[in-house]
C-alpha positions as semicolon CSV with decimal commas, in nm:
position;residue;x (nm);y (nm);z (nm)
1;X;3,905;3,966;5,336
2;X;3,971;4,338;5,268
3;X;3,817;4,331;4,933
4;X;3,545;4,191;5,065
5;X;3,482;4,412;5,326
6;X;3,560;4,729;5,065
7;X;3,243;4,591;4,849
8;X;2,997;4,619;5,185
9;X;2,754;4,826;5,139
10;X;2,679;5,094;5,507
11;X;2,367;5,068;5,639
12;X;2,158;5,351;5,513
13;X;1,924;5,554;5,735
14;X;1,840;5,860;5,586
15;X;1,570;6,020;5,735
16;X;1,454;6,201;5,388
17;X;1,516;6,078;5,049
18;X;1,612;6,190;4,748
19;X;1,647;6,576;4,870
20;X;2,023;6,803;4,791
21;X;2,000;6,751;4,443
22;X;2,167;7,120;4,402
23;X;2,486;6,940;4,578
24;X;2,512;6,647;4,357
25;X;2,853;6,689;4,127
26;X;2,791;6,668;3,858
27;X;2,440;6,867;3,891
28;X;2,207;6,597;3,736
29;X;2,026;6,765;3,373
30;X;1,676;6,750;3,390
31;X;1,597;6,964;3,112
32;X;1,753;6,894;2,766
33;X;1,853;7,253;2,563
34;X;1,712;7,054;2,233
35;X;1,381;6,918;2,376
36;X;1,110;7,063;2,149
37;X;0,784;7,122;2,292
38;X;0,430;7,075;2,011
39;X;0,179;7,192;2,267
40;X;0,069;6,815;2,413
41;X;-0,037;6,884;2,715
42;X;-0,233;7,250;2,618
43;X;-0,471;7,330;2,906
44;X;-0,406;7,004;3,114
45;X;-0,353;7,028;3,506
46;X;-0,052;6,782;3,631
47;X;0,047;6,645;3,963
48;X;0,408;6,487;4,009
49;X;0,445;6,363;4,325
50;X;0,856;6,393;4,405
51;X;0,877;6,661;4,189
52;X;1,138;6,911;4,317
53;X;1,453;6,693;4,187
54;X;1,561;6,355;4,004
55;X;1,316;6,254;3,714
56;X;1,004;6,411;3,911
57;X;1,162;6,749;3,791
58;X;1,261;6,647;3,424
59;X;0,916;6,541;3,387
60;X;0,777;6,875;3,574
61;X;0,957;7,048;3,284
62;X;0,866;6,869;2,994
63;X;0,498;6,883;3,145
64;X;0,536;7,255;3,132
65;X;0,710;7,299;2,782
66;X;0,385;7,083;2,643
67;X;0,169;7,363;2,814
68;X;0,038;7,168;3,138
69;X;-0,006;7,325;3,448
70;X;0,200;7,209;3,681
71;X;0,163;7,085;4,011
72;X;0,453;6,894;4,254
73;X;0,498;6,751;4,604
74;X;0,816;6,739;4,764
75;X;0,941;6,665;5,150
76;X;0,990;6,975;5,382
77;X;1,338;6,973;5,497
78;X;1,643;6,819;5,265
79;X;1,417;6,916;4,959
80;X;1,348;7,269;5,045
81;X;1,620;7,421;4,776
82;X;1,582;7,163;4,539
83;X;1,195;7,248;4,528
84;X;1,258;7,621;4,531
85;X;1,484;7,568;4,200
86;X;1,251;7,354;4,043
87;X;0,965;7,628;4,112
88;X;1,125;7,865;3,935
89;X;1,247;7,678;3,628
90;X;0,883;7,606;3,583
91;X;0,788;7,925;3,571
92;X;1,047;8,023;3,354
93;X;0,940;7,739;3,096
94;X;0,533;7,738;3,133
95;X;0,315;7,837;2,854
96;X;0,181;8,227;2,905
97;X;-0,201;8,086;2,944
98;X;-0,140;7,816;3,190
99;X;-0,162;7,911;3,591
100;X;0,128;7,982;3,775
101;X;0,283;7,640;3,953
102;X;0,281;7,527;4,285
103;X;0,529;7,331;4,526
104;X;0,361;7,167;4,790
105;X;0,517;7,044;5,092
106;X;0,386;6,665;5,207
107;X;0,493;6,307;5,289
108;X;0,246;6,143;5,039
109;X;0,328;5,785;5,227
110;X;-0,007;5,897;5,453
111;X;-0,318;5,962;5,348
112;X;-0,428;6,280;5,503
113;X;-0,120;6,434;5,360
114;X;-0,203;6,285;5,017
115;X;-0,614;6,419;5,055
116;X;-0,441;6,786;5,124
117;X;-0,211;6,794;4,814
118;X;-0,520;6,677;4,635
119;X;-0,705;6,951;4,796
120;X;-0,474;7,218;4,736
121;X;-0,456;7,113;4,361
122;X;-0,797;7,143;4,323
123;X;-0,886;7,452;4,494
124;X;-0,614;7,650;4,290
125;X;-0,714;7,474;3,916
126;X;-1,044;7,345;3,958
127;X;-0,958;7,002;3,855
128;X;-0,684;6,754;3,756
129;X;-0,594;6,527;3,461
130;X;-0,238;6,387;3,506
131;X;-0,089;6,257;3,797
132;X;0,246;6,192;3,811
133;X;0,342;5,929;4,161
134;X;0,694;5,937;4,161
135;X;0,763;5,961;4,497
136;X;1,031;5,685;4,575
137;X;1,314;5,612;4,880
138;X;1,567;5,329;4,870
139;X;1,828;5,217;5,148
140;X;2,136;4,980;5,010
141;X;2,103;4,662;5,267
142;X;2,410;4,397;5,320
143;X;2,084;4,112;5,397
144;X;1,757;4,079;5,481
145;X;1,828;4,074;5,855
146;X;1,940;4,453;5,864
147;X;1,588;4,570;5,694
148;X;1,384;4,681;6,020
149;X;1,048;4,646;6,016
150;X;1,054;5,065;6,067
151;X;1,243;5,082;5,707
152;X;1,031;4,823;5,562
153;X;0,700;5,023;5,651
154;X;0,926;5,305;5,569
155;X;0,981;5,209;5,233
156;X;0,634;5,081;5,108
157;X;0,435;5,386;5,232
158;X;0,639;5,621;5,014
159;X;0,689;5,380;4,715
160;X;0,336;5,244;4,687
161;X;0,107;5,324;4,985
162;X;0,150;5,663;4,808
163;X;0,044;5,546;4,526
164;X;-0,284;5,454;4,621
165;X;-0,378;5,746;4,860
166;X;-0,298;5,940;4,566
167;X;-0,541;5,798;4,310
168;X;-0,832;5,706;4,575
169;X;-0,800;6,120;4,636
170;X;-0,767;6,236;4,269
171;X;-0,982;6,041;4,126
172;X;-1,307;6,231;4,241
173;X;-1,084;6,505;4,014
174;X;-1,033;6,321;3,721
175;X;-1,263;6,306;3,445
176;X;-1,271;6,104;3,069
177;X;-0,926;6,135;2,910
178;X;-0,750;6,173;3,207
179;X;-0,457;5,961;3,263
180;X;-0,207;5,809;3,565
181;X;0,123;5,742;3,520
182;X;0,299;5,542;3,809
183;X;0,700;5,583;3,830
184;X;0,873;5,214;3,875
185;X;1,240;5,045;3,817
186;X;1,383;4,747;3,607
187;X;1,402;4,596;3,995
188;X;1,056;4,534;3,932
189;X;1,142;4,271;3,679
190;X;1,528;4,119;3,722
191;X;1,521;4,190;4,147
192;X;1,839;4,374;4,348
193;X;1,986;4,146;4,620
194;X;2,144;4,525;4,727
195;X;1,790;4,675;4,767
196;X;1,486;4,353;4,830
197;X;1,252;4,629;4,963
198;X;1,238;4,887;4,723
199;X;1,265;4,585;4,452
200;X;0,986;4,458;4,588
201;X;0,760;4,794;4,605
202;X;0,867;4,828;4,241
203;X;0,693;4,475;4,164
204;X;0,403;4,585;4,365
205;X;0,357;4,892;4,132
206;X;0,317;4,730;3,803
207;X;0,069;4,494;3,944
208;X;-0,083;4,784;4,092
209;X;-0,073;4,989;3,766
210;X;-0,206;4,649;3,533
211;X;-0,481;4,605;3,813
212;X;-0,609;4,978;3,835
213;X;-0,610;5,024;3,439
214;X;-0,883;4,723;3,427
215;X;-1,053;4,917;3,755
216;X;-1,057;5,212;3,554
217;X;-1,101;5,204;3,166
218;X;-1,454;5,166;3,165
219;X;-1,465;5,578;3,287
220;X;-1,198;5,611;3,022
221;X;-0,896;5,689;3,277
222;X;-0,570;5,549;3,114
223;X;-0,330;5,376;3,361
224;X;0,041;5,332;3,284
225;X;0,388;5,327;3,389
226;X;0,753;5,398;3,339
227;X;1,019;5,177;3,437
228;X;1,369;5,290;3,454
229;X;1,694;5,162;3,483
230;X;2,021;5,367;3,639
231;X;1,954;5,718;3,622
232;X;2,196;6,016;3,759
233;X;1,911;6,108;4,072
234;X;1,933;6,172;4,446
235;X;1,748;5,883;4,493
236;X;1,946;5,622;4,284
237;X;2,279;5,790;4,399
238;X;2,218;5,924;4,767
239;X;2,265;5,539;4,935
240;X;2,556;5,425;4,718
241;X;2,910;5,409;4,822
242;X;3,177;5,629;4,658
243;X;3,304;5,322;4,472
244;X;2,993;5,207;4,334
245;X;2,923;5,577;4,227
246;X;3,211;5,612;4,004
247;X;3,083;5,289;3,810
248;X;2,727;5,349;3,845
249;X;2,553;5,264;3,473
250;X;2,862;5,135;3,320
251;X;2,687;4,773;3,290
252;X;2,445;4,905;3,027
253;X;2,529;4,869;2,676
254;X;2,567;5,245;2,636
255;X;2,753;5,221;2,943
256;X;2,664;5,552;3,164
257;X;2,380;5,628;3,329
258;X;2,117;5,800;3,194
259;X;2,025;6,150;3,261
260;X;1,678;6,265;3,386
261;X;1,555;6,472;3,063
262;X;1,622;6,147;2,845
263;X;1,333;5,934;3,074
264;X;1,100;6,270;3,091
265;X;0,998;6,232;2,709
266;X;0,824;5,875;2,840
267;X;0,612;6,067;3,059
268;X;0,490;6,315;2,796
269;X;0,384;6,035;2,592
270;X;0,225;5,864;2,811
271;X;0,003;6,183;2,933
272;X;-0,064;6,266;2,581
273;X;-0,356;6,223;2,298
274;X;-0,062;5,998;2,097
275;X;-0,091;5,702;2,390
276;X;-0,507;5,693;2,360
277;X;-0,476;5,304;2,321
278;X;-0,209;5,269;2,592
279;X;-0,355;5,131;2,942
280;X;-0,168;4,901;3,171
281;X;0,146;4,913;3,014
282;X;0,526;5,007;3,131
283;X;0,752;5,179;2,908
284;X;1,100;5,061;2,945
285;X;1,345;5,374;2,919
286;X;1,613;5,140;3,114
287;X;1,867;5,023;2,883
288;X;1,972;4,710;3,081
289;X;2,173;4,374;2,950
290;X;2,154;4,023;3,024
291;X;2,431;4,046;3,228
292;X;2,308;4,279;3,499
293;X;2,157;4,031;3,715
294;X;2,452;3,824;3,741
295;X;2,668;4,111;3,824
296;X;2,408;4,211;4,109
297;X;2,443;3,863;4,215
298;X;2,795;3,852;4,223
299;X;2,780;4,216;4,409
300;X;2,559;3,982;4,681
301;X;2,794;3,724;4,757
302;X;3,091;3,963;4,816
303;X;2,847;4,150;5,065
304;X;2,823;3,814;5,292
């Protein structure tokens, strides 16, 4: 009975998620020393929604190295620091003719907030090209019965409500060549008993992203997506137990988790010239086996 109970997950209620990434130990790398940059994304204006830590910052810099300029949302609050650091990096790392970067505060789960970022964007570059929603929360749940309806609303505003305030905003914005890319998760495709919301927000953004690149391709707007597996993040490590931590990727074949800067590189070829025939399609930078979903499974029936 004590094993059991040792494998229960805590309720998670987090009022902000990912945020603190500049506490996480180790710090996770979002920008790899050997990354080289061949001018990509020259000239281009780039929103990443969630950009301030986790992947939404690897990709911020890689977006910057190609010579984008970059835009990123992040929550006032817990992400304060993290966006601060992020800000600067960017600087640090952005080509000398693009315009100096911007951090702006919003919860993009509502659409006012996602029509001001938009705003904002616009009114400091004049237009926009890539956009980046990678905004994302997740809560570990033991069942269904402890997912309130207040998390479950929760949950889908920021993971795909976001999605679409985003691109109804943007696209006035975008012109012929531009490009979306939505942010998703293997979840989408083998489930998590641990995590049935978020799973299920992560199904509802690949239909979203299939659905919108037939809405879109006939203005020649490219719509695509990136779905990863475990990845060292404030958002994939913030809700888990200590004891899951300390294991957390070792059921890939590689078996670790993947670092941020090694799923950023998906991003910059999907926002590039090279992906011109790419439209409704996920890249999977995830590295999963057979055998995860039986292990999550298993993970289940010791929660009960």
């Amino acid at each position: 009975m004590e094993a059991e109970e040792e494998q229960k997950f805590p309720t998670q209620r987090q009022e902000q998620q990912p945020g603190k990434q500049h506490i996480m130990d180790p710090i996770p790398q979002a920008l790899n020393p050997d990354y080289r940059q061949a001018n990509k994304l020259h000239g281009k204006v780039a929103i990443v929604t969630g950009g301030d830590s986790g992947i939404g910052r690897a990709v911020c810099y890689c977006f910057a190295l190609e010579g984008a300029t970059v835009a990123f949302t992040y929550v006032k609050g817990q992400e304060e620091k993290d966006a601060e650091d992020t800000l600067k990096k960017i600087q640090e790392l952005k080509a000398p003719d693009a315009k100096d970067p911007i951090a702006l505060p919003a919860d993009v789960g509502f659409d006012e907030n996602c029509k001001m970022v938009v705003d904002e964007v616009v009114k400091n570059y004049g237009g926009i090209d890539i956009l980046v929603n990678n905004a994302a929360e997740q809560h570990l749940s033991n069942s269904i019965e402890e997912i309130t309806e207040g998390q479950l609303e929760r949950v889908f505003r920021t993971n795909i409500f976001s999605h679409f305030f985003m691109v109804r905003h943007a696209l006035k914005h975008m012109k012929e060549g531009s490009c979306i890319i939505n942010s998703t998760s293997v979840h989408a495709y083998c489930g998590s008993p641990m995590v049935l919301d978020y799973s299920s927000t992560n199904g509802a953004i690949v239909a979203f992203t299939r659905a919108l690149a037939l809405h879109l391709v006939n203005k020649g707007i490219r719509v695509n997506a990136v779905a990863t597996g475990p990845v060292w993040t404030p958002l994939q490590v913030a809700s888990l137990p200590e004891e899951m931590i300390t294991k957390f990727g070792s059921e890939t074949p590689m078996g670790r988790v993947a670092q941020p800067h090694e799923i950023a590189p998906s991003y910059v070829f999907m926002a590039s010239p090279e992906s011109s025939y790419y439209t409704g399609q996920v890249l999977h930078p995830n590295e999963m086996k057979a055998s995860y979903a039986k292990n999550l499974i298993a993970r289940a029936a010791n929660m009960v």
